[in-house]
C-alpha positions in Angstrom: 102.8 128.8 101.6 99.9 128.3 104.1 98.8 126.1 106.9 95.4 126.1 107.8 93.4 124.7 110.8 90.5 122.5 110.0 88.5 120.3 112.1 90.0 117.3 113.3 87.5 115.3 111.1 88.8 117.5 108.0 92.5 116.4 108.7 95.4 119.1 108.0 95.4 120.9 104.8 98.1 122.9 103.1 97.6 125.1 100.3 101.3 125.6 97.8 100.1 129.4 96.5 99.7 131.0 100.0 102.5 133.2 101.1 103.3 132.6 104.4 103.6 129.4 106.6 101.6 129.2 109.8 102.3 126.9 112.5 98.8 125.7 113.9 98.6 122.4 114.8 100.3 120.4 118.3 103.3 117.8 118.1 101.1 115.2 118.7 98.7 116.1 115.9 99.6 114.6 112.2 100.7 118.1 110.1 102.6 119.2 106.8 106.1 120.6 107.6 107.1 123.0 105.0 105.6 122.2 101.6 108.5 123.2 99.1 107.3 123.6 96.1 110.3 122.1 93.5 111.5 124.3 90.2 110.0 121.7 88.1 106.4 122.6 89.7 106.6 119.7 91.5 105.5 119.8 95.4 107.7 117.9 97.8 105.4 117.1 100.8 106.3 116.2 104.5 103.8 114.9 106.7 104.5 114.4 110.5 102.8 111.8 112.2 102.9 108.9 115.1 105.2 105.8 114.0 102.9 102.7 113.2 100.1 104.5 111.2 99.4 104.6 107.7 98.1 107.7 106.1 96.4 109.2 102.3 97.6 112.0 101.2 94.3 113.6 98.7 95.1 116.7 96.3 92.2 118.9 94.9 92.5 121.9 92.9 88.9 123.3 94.4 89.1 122.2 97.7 84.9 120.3 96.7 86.9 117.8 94.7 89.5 115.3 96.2 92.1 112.8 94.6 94.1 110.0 96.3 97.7 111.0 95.4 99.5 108.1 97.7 98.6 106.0 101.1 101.9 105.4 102.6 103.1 104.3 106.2 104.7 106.5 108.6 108.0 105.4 109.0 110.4 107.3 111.9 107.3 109.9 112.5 106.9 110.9 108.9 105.6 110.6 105.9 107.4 112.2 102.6 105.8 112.3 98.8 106.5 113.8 95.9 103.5 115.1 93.9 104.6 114.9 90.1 101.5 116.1 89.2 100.8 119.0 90.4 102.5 121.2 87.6 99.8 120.8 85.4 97.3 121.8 88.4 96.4 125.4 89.1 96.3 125.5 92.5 96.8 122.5 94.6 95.6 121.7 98.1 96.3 118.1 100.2 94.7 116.5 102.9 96.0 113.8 104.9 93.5 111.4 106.5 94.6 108.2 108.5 94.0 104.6 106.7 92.3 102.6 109.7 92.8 99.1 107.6 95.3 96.9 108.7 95.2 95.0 105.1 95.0 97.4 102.4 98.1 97.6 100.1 100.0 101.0 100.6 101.3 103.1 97.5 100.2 105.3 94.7 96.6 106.0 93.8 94.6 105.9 90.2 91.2 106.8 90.5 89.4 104.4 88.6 85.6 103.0 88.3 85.2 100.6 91.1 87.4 102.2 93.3 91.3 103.2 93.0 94.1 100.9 91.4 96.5 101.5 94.1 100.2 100.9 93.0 103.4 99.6 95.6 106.3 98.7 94.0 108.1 95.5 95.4 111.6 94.6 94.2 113.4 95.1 91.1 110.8 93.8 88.3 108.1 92.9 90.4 104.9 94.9 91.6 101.5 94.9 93.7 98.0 96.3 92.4 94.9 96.9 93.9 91.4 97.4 93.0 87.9 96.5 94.2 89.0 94.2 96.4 91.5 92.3 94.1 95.3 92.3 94.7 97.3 91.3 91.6 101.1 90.2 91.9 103.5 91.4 88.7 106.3 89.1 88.1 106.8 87.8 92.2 109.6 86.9 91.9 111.9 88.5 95.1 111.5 87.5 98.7 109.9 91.0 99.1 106.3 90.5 99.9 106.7 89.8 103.9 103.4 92.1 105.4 101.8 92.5 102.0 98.2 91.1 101.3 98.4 88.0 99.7 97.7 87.8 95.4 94.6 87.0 93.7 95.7 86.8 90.5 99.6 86.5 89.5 100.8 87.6 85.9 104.3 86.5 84.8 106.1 87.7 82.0 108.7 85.4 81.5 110.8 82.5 83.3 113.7 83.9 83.9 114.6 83.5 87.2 114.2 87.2 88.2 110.3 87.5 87.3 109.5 83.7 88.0 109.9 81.0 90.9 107.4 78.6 90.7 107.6 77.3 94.1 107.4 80.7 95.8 103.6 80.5 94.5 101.9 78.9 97.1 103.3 81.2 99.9 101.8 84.4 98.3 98.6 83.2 97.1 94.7 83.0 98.7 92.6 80.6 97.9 90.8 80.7 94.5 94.2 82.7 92.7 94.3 82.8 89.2 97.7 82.5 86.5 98.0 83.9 83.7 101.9 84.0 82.0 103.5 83.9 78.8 103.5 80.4 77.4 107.1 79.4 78.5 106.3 79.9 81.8 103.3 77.7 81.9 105.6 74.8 80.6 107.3 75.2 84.1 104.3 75.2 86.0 103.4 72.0 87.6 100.0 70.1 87.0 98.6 71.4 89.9 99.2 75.2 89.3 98.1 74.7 85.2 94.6 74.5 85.7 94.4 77.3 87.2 96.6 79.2 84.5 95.7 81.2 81.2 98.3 80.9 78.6 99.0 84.0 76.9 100.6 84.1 73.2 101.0 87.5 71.5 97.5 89.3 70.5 95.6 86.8 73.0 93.2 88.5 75.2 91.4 87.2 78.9 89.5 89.0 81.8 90.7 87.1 85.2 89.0 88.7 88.3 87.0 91.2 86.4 90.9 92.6 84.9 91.1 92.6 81.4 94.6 91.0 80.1 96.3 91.5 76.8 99.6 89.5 75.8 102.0 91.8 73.6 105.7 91.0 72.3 108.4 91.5 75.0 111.7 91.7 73.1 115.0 92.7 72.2 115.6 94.1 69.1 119.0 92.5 67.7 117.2 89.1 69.5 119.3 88.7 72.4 118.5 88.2 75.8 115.2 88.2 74.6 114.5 86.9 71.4 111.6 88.0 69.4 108.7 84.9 69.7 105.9 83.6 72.3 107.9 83.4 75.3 108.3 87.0 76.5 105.2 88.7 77.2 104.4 92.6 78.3 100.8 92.6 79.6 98.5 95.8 79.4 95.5 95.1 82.0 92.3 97.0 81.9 91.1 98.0 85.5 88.2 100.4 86.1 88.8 101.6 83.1 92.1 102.3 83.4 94.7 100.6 80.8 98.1 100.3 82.5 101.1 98.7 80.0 103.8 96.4 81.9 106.1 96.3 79.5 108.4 93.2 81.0 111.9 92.6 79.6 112.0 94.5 76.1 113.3 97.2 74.1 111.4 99.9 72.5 110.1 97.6 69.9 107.5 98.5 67.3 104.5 97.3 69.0 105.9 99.5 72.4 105.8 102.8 70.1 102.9 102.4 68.8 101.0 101.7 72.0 97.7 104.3 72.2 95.5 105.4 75.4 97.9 104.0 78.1 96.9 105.7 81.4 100.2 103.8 83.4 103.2 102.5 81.9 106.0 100.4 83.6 109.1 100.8 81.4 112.1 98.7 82.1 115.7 100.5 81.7 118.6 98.1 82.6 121.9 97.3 80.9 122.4 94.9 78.7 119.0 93.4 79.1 116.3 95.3 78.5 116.2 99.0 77.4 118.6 102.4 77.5 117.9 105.7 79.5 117.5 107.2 76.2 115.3 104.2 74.5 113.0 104.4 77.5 112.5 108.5 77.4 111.8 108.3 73.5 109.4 105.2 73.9 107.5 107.2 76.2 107.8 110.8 74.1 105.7 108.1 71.3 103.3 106.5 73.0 102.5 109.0 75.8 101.7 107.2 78.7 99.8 109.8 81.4 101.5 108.5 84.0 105.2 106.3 83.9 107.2 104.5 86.0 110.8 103.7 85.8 111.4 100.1 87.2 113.3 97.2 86.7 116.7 99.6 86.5 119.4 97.6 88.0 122.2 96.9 85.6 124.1 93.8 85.0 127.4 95.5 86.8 125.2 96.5 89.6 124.7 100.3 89.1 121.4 101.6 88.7 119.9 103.4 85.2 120.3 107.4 85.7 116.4 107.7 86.1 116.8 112.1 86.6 118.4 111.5 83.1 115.4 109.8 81.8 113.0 112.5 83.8 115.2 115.1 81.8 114.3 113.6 78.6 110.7 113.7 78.8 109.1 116.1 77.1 107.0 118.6 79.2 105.0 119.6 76.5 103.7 116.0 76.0 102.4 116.5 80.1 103.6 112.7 80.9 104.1 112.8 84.6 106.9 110.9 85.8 106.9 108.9 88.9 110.5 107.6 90.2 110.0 105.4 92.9 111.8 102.8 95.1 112.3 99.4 93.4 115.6 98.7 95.2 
């Protein structure tokens, strides 16, 4: 491996197919600290930096061509990522480059028209999005969005009590937010929070805030938690172009498997609500997702779904990178 020396205006770069590392940079100057690069291909990256700043880490292959990979905060002077997709990359090179907004949301990149869908994960079923200029809530349900920018739009899956409060609304909205939830959810909505809702049954389309928004069956299979109907919705939203698939609370149900041209799925692996390791792995060998995430992975007993297990069962020929990221 390699550490080169580029003007402070170019950032620090590191290339992963270099041979030897080279020390080049100050202590006080933000630097990669020994790129490993994993079995799997995958490059474990360290970036040292001051405390309080928030940086992008961009790949390229080229070094003419750059891709966000992740904007994250520097946290006890570093920085650490995990680039899951760099085995299907010839060569790879990063740059990091210091975010000077005190408001954007922090997490993983998607480049998409209109600018990137950037992706932060929250708490247990619930996430953050970004893109051109819009921040959409998933399922806010946790006390987990202290320092975050407030929602635009809000989607909710379902009303159970760990992907919907409806009093925690007001507090993580700006003016002019828009709803848009499963029908059972709007029933528990009051007056004053319906008109500015879409209902969503199965099959129903919308396009809130430029986001296009379409209701599929959230369910489990022998009926129970989730019984097959209107009430449980997955959503897949259309962004820049991009289609990313939350699934919500479901098993790998028909309509899951047979899912096409899904650039990001959110697949749900938790005991005895939603789906198995094993469930999850083949519903994502069927549909092939470019890109999934394991969330919502806290069992009932309090342990936490085995997601190397479900990493394991991918399978590499199908090139679906696997992102496994904090929820908890």
């Amino acid at each position: 491996m390699h550490a080169l020396r580029f003007p402070k205006s170019l950032c620090t770069r590191a290339s992963l197919f270099s041979l030897a590392l080279v020390p080049v940079l100050s202590a006080q100057e933000p630097r990669f600290d020994n790129p490993v690069l994993l079995a799997n291909r995958e490059v474990a990256l360290t970036l040292t930096a001051p405390n309080g700043q928030t940086y992008c880490i961009d790949a390229s292959s080229d070094l003419t061509q750059w891709v966000a990979l992740a904007s994250l905060p520097v946290t006890a002077g570093q920085v650490r990522h995990t680039d899951s997709g760099a085995p299907w990359a010839r060569d790879r090179f990063y740059v990091a480059r210091q975010v000077t907004s005190s408001t954007a949301l922090t997490g993983d990149h998607l480049p998409a028209a209109g600018g990137d869908v950037v992706i932060h994960p929250v708490f247990h079923s619930s996430l953050a999005l970004s893109w051109s200029n819009q921040i959409v809530y998933i399922d806010p349900a946790a006390n987990s969005y202290a320092g975050l920018p407030k929602a635009d739009l809000i989607l909710y899956t379902h009303d159970h009590a760990d992907h919907f409060v409806a009093n925690a609304i007001p507090s993580l909205t700006n003016a002019g937010v828009r709803l848009c939830a499963s029908p059972g959810v709007y029933a528990k909505l009051p007056s004053s929070l319906r008109s500015l809702t879409v209902a969503l049954s199965h099959g129903a389309t919308t396009n809130l805030k430029g986001i296009g928004i379409e209701a599929l069956p959230a369910y489990n299979l022998a009926n129970t938690p989730h019984a097959k109907g209107t009430n449980n919705n997955g959503y897949i939203l259309t962004l820049g172009g991009r289609r990313l698939y939350i699934a919500g609370d479901t098993e790998n149900t028909p309509e899951m498997l047979a899912l096409e041209n899904i650039d990001v799925a959110f697949l749900p692996m938790n005991q005895p609500y939603t789906m198995t390791v094993t469930q999850a792995a083949a519903a994502a060998n069927a549909f092939r997702p470019k890109i999934v995430y394991p969330y919502h992975y806290r069992n009932a007993n309090g342990s936490f779904a085995d997601l190397e297990s479900f990493k394991s069962q991918i399978d590499p020929r199908l090139q679906v990178e696997v992102r496994l990221r904090k929820w908890y």
